[in-house]
Every structure is written in C-alpha cells, then in structure tokens.
C-alpha positions in Angstrom: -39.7 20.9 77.9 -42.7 20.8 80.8 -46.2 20.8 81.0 -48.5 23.9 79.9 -51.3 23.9 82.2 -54.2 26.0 80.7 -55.9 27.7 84.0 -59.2 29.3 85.4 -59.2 32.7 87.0 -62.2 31.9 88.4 -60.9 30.7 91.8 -58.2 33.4 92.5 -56.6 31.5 95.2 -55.8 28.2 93.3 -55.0 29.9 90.6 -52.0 31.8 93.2 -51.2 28.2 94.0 -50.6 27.4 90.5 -48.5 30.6 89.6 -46.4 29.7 92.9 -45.6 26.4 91.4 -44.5 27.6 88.0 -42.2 30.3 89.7 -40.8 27.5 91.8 -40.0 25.2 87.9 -43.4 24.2 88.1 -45.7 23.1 85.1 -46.1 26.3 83.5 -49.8 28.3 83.6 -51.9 30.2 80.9 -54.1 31.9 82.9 -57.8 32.1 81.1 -61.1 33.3 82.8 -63.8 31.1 83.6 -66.2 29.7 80.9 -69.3 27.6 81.4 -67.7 24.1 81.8 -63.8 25.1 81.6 -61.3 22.8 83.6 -59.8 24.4 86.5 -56.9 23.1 84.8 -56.0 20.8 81.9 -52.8 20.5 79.9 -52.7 22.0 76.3 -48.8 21.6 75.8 -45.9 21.7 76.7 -43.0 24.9 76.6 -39.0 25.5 77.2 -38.1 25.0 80.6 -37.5 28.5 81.2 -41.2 29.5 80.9 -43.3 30.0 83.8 -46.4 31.9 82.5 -48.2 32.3 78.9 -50.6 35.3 79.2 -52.4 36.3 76.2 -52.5 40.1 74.7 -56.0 42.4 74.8 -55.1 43.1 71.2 -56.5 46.3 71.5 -54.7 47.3 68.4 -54.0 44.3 66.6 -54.2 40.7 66.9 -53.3 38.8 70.1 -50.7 37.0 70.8 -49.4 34.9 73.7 -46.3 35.7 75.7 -43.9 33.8 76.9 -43.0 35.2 80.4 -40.1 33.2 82.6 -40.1 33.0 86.6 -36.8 35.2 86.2 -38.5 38.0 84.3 -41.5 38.2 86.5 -39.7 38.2 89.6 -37.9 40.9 88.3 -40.4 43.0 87.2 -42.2 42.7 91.3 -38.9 43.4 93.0 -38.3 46.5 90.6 -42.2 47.6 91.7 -40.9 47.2 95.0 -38.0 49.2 94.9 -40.0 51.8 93.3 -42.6 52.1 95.3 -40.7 52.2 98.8 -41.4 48.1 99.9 -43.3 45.2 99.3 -47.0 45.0 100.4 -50.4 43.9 100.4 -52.3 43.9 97.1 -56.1 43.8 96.3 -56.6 42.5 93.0 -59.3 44.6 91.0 -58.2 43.8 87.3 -58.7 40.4 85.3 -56.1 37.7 85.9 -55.4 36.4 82.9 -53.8 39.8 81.8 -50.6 40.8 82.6 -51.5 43.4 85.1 -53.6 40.8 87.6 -50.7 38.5 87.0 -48.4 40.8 88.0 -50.5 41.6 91.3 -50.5 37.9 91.7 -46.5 37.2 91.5 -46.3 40.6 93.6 -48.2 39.4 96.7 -46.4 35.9 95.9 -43.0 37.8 96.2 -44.0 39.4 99.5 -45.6 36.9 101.3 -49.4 37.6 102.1 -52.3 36.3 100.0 -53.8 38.6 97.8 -57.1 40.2 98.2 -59.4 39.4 95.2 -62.7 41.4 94.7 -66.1 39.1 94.7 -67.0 37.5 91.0 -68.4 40.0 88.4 -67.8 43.0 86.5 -66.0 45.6 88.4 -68.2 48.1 90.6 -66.8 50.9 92.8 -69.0 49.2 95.6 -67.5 45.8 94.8 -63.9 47.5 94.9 -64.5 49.4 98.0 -65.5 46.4 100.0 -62.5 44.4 98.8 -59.9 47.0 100.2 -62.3 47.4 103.8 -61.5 43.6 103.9 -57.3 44.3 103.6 -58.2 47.8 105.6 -58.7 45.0 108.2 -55.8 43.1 108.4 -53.5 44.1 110.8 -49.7 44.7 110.0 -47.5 47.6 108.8 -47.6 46.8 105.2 -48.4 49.5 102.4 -51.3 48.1 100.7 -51.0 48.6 96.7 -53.7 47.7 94.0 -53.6 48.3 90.0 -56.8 49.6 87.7 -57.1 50.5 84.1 -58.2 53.9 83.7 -62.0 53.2 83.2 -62.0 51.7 86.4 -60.1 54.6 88.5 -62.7 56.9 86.5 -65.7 55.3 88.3 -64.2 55.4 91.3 -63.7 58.8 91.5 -66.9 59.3 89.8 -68.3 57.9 92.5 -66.4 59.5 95.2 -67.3 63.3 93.6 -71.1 62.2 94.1 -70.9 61.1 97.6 -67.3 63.2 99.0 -68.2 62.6 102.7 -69.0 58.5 101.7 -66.8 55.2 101.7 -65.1 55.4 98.4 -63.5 59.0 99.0 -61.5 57.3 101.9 -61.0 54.4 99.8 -58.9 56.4 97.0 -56.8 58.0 100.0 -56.2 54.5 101.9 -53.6 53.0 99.1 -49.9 53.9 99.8 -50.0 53.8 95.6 -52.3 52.8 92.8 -50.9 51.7 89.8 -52.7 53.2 86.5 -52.2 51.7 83.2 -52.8 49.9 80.2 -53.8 52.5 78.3 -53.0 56.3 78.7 -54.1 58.2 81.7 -55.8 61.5 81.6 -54.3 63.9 83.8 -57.7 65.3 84.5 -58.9 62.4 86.3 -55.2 61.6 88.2 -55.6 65.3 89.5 -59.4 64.4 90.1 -58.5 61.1 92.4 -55.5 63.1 94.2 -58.1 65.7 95.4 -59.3 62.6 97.4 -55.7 61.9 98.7 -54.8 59.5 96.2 -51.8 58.5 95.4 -51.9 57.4 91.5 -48.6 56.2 90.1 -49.3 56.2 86.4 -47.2 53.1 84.7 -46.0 52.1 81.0 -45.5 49.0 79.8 -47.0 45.4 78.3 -47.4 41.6 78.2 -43.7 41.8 76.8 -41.8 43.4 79.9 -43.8 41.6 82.2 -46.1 44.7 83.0 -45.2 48.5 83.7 -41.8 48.3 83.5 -41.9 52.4 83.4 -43.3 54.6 86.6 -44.4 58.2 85.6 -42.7 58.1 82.7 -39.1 56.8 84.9 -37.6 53.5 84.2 -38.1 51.4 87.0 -34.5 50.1 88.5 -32.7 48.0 85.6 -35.1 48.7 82.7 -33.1 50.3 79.7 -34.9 52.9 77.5 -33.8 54.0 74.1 -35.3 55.4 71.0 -35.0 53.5 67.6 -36.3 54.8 64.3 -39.2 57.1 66.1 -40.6 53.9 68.0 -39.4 53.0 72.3 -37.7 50.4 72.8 -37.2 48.9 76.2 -34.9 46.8 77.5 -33.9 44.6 81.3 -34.4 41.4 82.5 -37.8 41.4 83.0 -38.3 40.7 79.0 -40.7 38.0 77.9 -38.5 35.2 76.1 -40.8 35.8 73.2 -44.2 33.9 71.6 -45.7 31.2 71.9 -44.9 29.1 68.6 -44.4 32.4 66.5 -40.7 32.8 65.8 -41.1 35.0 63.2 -43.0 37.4 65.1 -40.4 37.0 68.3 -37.9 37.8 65.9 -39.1 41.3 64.7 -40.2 42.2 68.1 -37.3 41.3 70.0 -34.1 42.5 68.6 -30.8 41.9 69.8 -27.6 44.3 69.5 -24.0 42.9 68.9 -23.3 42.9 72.0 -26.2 40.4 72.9 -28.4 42.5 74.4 -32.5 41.8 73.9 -34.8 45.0 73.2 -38.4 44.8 73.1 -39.6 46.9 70.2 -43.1 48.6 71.1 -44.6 49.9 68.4 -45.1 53.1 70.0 -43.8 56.5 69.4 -42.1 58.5 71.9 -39.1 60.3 73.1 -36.3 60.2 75.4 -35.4 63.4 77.2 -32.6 64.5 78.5 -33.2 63.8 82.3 -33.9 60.0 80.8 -38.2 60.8 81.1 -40.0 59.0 78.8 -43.1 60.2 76.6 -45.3 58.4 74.8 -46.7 60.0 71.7 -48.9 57.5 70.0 -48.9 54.1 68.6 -46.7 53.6 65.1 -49.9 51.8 64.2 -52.1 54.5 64.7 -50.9 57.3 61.9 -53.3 58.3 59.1 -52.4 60.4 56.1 -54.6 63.0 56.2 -53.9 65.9 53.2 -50.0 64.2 52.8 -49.8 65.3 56.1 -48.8 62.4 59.3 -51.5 62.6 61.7 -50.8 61.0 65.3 -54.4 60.0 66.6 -53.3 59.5 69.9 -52.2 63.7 70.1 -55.4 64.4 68.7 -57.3 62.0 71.2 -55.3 63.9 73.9 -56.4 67.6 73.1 -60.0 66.1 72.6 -59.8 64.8 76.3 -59.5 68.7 77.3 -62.9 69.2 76.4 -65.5 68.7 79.0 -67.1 65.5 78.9 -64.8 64.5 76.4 -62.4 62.6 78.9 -62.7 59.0 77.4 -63.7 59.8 73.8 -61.9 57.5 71.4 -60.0 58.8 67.9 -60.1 56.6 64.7 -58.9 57.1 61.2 -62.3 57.0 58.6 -61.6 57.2 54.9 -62.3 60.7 53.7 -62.4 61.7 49.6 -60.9 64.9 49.4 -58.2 64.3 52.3 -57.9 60.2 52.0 -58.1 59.6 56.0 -59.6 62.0 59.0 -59.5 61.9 62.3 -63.3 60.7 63.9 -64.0 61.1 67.1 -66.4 58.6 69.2 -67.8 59.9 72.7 -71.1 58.6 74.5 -74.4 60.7 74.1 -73.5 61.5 77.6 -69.9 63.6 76.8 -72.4 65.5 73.8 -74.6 66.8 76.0 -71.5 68.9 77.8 -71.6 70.7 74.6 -73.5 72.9 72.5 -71.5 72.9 69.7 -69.6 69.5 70.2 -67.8 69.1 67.0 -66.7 73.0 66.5 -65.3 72.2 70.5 -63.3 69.3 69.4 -61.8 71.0 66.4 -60.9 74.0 68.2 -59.3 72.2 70.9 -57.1 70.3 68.4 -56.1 74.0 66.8 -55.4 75.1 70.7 -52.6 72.0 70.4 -51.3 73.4 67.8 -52.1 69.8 65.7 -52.7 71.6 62.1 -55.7 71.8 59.7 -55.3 68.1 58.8 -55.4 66.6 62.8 -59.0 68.6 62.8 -61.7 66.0 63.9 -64.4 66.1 60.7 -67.3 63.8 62.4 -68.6 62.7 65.7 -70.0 59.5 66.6 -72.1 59.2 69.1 -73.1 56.0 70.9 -74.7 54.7 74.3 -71.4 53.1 75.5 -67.6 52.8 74.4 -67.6 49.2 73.7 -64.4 47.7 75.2 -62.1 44.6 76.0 -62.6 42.6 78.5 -59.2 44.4 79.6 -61.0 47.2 80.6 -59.1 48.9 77.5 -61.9 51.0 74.6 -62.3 48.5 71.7 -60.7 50.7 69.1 -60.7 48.1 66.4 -64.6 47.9 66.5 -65.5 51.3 67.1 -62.7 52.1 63.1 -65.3 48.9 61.5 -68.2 50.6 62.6 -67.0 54.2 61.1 -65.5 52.6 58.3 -68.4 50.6 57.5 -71.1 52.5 57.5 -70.3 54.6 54.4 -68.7 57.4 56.3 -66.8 59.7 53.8 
C-alpha cells in the first residue's frame, strides 16, 4: 500500500510535479480543484501499489464514482494518442484537471517532455483560450501542438470565430495540428462549423475507466479491443482503470473478465460494431424510456433535435406522461426558440424525418435562460429530468 495524496488543481504546475511522481511509484494523487482553504496537498489514504491516480466521475448520468487509474494504463492511453495522432507534442490545457480529460493532457505533455500550457484561472473564455495557445504559438520547436475541449467549449470558440472571421480566434481553431472533442457527443454541425476555420477536430470516445478517449472518430486507438455485449460496448486494452475506489461490488459488475482472463470495461452505452471495426454510439442503456410499450433511445431523439436550427445543444429527458407513461421533453435556451416559429411542431417533425416513430415525438418544450451544467463542461441532465419531473409535468 502507499500514500493517497488528495491535490489542488489550482497550481497546474505543482500539480504536473505531483502526477510525475506517481507515474514514477510515487504517492498516488486525487486531483480536486481549488476550494477556499484546501491543502495543496494532504493525505486521505492510502491505495494498492499499482495505482497512480484517483480521478473522480462528472456523474452526468448517475452517481460519481472514483477511479482507480495505474501509471501503466495512463501511459498507455498517451502513447496510443500519440501513435494516433502522428507524434507527441505540445499541449495547452483548456479543460478542468481533476477530470480525466485534463489529466490525460497532463500525463501527455509529461510523456513528451515539455510543460504544458495552462489557461489563466477562471471559467473558460474564447479570449482566455486564445491567449493560452498565442503563448505556445510562441515557443519555438517543431512540435504539433494538441489541446482537448468538451463540446460547449469548441462551440464558443467557433461562435466566436463566425462573429469576428478576419479576428484572432479564426486562426486559433486552424493553429492545432488536432483538437480532441469529447466527453459528451459532438454535433457534426459544429465539427463542420470549426473545419471551415481550418480545424482539425478529432472527435474521441471514451471515460474515467479507459483512462480517457480510448476511441478516435469512432476507430479504436492502437491496442484498445471493441466488442458488443448484450446491446451495450464494451471496451477493452491496457489502458483499463484497475477498478474503484473501495467499491468492489461495483468494480465487479463493471469490469468483467472472460476465461481467458481478459478485463472488459462495460459502458453502459449502446452501440454497434461494423464491419470495417467503426464504432457507433447509440445512446446510454440508462437513458431508455417506455413510451406507448415502445423503447425510446433519447440520445437518437436528442440527435434529430440537434438538426433543427438553434436547437444544437438542446437536452432530451424522459417526463412522466398519463396516457403514454414516459415522453420525450426537450430543454433548449429562450435563445434556440426564438430560431423558430413553431418550435415544438419543428422538433417533432424533425424526429418523424429520423424515422424515430410516433412514440420518440417530443410532447413539451422547456425553455430556460441557460443549460445548467457540470463543472465538466458536460449539460446537467439529472437536474434539468427533477425540474421536468417536478413540476407536475404530465
């Protein structure tokens, strides 16, 4: 057993010290962001040997839990980006570091060699962004430079960029050899949106348990396994998280193993394997309703109501319904609305354009000021189904 050091994100460059160390059989880290009074670091515990990082889960879609990630898996996971992406590089780190994704940046600049470019304090900013890759624009060596967003973030960019085409943050989206895209799913209106700018958006699949996108553009990165079980993905390779922290149970269910003794990580999600091994994601298990008798996969509604104009990062939630027992609600800012005349009827006859069925039809819209969300950057689907399913909707 070893220490578990619980540390800030707030000084990025400690914090890179301290993830060194544990990939080098150091204590191991849980990296947490900053709190009035929080220890840069103070021991909580102690884990196997093995483990070099604890990162906690956005639980986005159901509780969180903490993963146990070893030097071996993460190290894997950065030299299989590598591969992928044609070399090791320069990183600017633009998404929280206690998640997976700004850990992986973290152990990815580690891997190659140069520090890591952090953007200032605060919540993200396509100004505060842009002035974090001028400072690696300055550095002078042949290295790709690489960075990874969430979706919401990638969307302000380019928001920004389509205001002002001739301004700073157009040549910002074209200066990355690649920008990784994940966490949630990526709307292929906005990746065609940030490649009009030169972008180069490399769309990646993944979680806490494969140490990151372990999956580029729906292609296994090199050693990752891929098979369907039952409906739901599961992955497999030796970038696999050992398991949770002091939840065996729960390790147990998620983590099978085959005869043979080889470890899966089972998702959750739905999906499918075709035959040119190109993975697609369908939904989350978790996020079926019964809508008439019939199965309704939110997350292929969600995707014909991103069509619409405006409707680009409406969320889809299951509300209890009399007559049908569950229907599909959509939630979009005042904002998205105003795109339409006839919001609603434009929802539901985008849904009959996917060829979803009477029961995937959207029966209400909820509008609010702003999708509340995670500090992942990830929509807060858990609060936006209370608020719909607490409010007497029928």
């Amino acid at each position: 057993m070893k220490p578990l050091l619980q540390v800030s994100t707030a000084d990025v460059a400690a914090l890179r010290e301290r993830l060194a160390d544990a990939l080098a059989d150091g204590p191991a880290i849980w990296p947490v962001p900053p709190s009035g009074g929080h220890e840069a670091s103070v021991e909580i515990g102690h884990v196997d040997d093995g483990v070099a990082v604890v990162v906690e889960t956005s639980g986005s879609t159901a509780s969180p839990k903490r993963v146990l990630l070893s030097a071996a898996a993460l190290r894997a996971s950065a030299e299989a980006t590598a591969t992928a992406l044609g070399g090791h590089g320069r990183w600017v780190l633009a998404v929280p570091a206690h998640y997976i994704a700004g850990v992986q940046v973290l152990v990815r600049s580690i891997v190659a060699g140069p520090p890591v470019v952090a953007m200032s304090d605060g919540s993200f900013t396509p100004d505060a962004f842009a002035a974090a890759t001028m400072q690696v624009m300055r550095t002078r060596d042949a290295l790709p430079r690489y960075t990874s967003l969430v979706p919401v973030q990638l969307a302000r960019i380019v928001e920004a960029a389509e205001a002002e085409p001739s301004g700073h943050l157009a040549r910002t989206l074209a200066f990355y050899a690649a920008i990784l895209v994940g966490g949630q799913r990526v709307d292929p209106a906005l990746v065609e949106r940030a490649t009009a700018f030169g972008a180069r958006v490399v769309r990646t699949y993944g979680s806490s348990e494969t140490a990151g996108g372990c999956v580029y553009d729906g292609r296994p990165l090199p050693g990752v396994r891929v098979r369907e079980a039952d409906g739901l993905i599961e992955l497999g390779g030796p970038m696999l998280a050992d398991g949770y922290l002091d939840d065996p149970e729960r390790t147990a269910a998620a983590f099978p193993t085959d005869a043979d003794g080889t470890r899966w990580y089972r998702t959750g999600d739905l999906g499918s394997v075709d035959e040119h091994g190109v993975l697609r994601i369908t939904g989350r298990a978790d996020d079926v309703i019964i809508s008439g008798g019939v199965k309704v996969v939110l997350a292929e509604v969600e995707r014909a109501v991103h069509g619409v104009p405006g409707f680009g990062e409406a969320v889809v939630v299951g509300v209890p319904d009399r007559e049908w027992g569950e229907r599909a609600a959509v939630v979009a800012t005042r904002t998205a609305a105003a795109a339409a005349s006839d919001a609603l009827a434009a929802l539901v006859a985008a849904t009959d354009r996917a060829g979803l069925g009477p029961a995937a039809r959207p029966s209400r819209l909820e509008l609010v000021d702003a999708l509340p969300r995670l500090s992942s950057g990830k929509p807060d689907r858990r609060a936006l189904e209370a608020r719909l399913r607490g409010d007497g909707a029928e």
